[in-house]
LOTI-398641 format. One record per residue: residue in one letter; x, y, z of N, C-alpha, C in turn. Coordinates in steps of 0.2 Angstrom, whole numbers, padded with zeros to 4 digits, always signed. Example, Ala and Ser with C-alpha at 12.3 -4.5 7.8 and 13.67 -1.06 7.14 Angstrom:
2
A+0066-0028+0039+0062-0022+0039+0066-0016+0039 S+0064-0011+0035+0068-0005+0036+0064+0000+0039 
! end
This chain:
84
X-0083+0034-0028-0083+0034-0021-0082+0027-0018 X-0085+0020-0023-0080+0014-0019-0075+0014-0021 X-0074+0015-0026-0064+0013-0024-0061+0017-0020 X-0063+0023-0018-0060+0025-0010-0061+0023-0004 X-0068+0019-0006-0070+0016+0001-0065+0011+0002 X-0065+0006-0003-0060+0000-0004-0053+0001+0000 X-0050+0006-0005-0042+0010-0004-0042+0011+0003 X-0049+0014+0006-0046+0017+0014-0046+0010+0019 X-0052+0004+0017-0051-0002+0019-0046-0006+0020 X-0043-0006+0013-0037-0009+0011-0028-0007+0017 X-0032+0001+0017-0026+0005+0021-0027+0003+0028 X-0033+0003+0029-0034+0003+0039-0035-0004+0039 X-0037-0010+0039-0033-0017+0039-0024-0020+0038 X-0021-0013+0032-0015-0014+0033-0011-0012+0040 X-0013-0005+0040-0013-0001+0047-0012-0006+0054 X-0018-0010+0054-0022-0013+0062-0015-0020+0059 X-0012-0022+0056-0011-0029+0055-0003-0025+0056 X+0000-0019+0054+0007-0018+0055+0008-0016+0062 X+0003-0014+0065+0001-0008+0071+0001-0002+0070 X+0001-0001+0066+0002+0008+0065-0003+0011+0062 X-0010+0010+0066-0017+0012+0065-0015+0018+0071 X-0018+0024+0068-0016+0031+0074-0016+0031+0080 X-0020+0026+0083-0020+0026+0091-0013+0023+0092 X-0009+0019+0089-0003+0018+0090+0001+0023+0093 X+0000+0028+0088+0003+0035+0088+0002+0040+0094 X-0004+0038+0096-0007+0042+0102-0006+0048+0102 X-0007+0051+0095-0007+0057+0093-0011+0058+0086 X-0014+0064+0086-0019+0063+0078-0014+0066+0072 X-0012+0063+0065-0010+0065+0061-0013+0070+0055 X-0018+0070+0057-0022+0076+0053-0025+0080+0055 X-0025+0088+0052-0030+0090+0053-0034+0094+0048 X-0041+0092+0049-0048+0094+0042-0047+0101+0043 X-0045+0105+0036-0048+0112+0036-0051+0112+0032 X-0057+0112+0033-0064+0112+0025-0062+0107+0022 X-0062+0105+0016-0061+0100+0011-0052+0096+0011 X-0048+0099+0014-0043+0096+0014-0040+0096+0021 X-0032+0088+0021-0030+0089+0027-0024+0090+0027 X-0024+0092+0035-0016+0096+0034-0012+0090+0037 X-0007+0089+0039-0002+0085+0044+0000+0089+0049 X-0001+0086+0054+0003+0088+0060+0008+0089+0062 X+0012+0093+0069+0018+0091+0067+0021+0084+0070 X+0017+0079+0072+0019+0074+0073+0019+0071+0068 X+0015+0072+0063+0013+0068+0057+0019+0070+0053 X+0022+0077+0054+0028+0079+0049+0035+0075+0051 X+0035+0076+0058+0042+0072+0061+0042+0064+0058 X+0035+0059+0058+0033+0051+0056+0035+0053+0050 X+0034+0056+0046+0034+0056+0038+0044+0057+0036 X+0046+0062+0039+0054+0065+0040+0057+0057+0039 X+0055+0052+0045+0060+0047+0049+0058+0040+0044 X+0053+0041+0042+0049+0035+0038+0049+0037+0029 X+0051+0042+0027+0052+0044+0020+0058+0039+0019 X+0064+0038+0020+0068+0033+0018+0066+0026+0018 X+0063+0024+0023+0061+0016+0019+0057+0017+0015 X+0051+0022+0014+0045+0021+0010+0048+0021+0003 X+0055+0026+0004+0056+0026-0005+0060+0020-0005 X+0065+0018-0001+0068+0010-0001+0061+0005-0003 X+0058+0004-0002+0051+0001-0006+0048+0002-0010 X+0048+0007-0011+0048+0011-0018+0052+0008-0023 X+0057+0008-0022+0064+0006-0027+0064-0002-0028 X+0061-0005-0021+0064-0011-0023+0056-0014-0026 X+0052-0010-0029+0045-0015-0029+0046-0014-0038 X+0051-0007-0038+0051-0003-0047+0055-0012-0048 X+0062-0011-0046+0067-0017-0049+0062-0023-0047 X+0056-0026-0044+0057-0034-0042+0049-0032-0051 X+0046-0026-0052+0042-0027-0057+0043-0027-0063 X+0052-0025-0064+0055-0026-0070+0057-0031-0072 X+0057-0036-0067+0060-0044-0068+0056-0047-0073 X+0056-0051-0074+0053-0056-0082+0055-0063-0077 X+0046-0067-0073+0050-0073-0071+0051-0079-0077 X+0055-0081-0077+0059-0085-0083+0055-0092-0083 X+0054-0094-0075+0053-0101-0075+0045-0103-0078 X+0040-0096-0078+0035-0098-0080+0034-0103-0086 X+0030-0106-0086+0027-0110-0094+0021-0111-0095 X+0019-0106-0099+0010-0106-0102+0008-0108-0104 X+0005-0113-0105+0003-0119-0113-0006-0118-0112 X-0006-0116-0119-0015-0112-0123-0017-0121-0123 X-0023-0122-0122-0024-0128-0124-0034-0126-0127 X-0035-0129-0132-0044-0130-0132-0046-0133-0127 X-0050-0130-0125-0056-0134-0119-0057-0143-0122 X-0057-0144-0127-0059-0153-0128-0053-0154-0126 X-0045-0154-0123-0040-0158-0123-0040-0157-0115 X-0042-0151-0111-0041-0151-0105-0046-0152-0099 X-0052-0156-0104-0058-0158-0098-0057-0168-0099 X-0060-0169-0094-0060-0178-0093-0064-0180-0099 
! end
């Protein structure tokens, strides 16, 4: 239950900081039937027009995770060499 709390935190501070918290929308994207939500159809059309960027980000997050940065350099050192 917290890490959903977390995730939904995580999402509605993303939401409020892109603007695209629901009141944007001024229309509601879900709707509760007992345990599960449905989309509405404004929530179907948003999702139609906005599925191409999302998987364009998708894609570009798979290739930038596959990179290796080169310029790193890790040096292991004992604690005696690295205190004053």
């Amino acid at each position: 239950m917290k890490k959903a709390l977390s995730v939904n935190s995580g999402l509605l501070m993303m939401a409020e900081r892109t603007g695209l918290e629901p009141a944007t929308l001024e229309s509601p994207l879900f709707i509760r039937k007992g345990r599960n939500l449905l989309l509405t159809e404004v929530a179907r059309d948003y999702l139609t027009e906005i599925r191409p960027s999302l998987q364009a980000i998708g894609r570009a997050t798979a290739i930038a995770s596959q990179k290796k940065n080169r310029e790193t350099l890790t040096i292991a050192a004992p604690p005696s060499l690295t205190t004053k």
